[in-house]
Residue, then its C-alpha position, 0 to 999 in steps of 0.5 A: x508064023x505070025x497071024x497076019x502080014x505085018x506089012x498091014x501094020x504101022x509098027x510091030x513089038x517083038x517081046x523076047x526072053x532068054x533061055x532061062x526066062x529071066x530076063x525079058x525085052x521088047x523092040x519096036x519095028x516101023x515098017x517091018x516088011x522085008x526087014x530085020x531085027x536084032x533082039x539082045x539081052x545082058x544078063x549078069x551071072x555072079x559077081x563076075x560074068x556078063x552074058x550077051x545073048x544076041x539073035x538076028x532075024x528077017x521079018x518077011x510077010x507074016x515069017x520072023x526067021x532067025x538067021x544068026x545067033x550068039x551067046x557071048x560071056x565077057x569075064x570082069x575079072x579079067x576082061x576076057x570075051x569067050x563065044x560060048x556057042x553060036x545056039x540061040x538063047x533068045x526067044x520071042x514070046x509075043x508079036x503085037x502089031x500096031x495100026 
């Protein structure tokens, strides 16, 4: 639950992490009411697994509700695309309005 309505905001900056807090990213929504976001990381792990962590969410009022996750491993080695699970590997740490 955010502070205030992001409707009173020209755009917003929803900052996010992975479970592990290595790797960060950050979006930027213009008139974010009634809208939603997908926050994604890439993160690699050893020489042969590339990790896609992705969450969907609706940003309503002063609410940014995840609705749908995925943390997905795709294999180099020999292209292989496995859903490891559907839990939420994203995380946002920070919401910053802009007027």
């Amino acid at each position: 639950i955010l502070s205030d309505s992001v409707a009173n905001y020209k755009y917003i900056e929803i900052f996010h992490m992975n479970t592990a807090k290595q790797y960060c990213a950050s979006q930027k929504i213009y008139n974010a009411n009634n809208r939603g976001v997908d926050m994604q990381i890439m993160v690699t792990a050893g020489t042969n697994n590339i990790y896609f962590q992705t969450c969907r969410a609706d940003i309503v009022d002063n609410k940014i509700t995840p609705i749908s996750y995925g943390n997905n491993r795709w294999q180099m080695s020999n292209g292989t695309l496995t859903i490891d699970d559907t839990t939420n590997s994203v995380y946002i740490y920070r919401v910053v309005g802009y007027k």
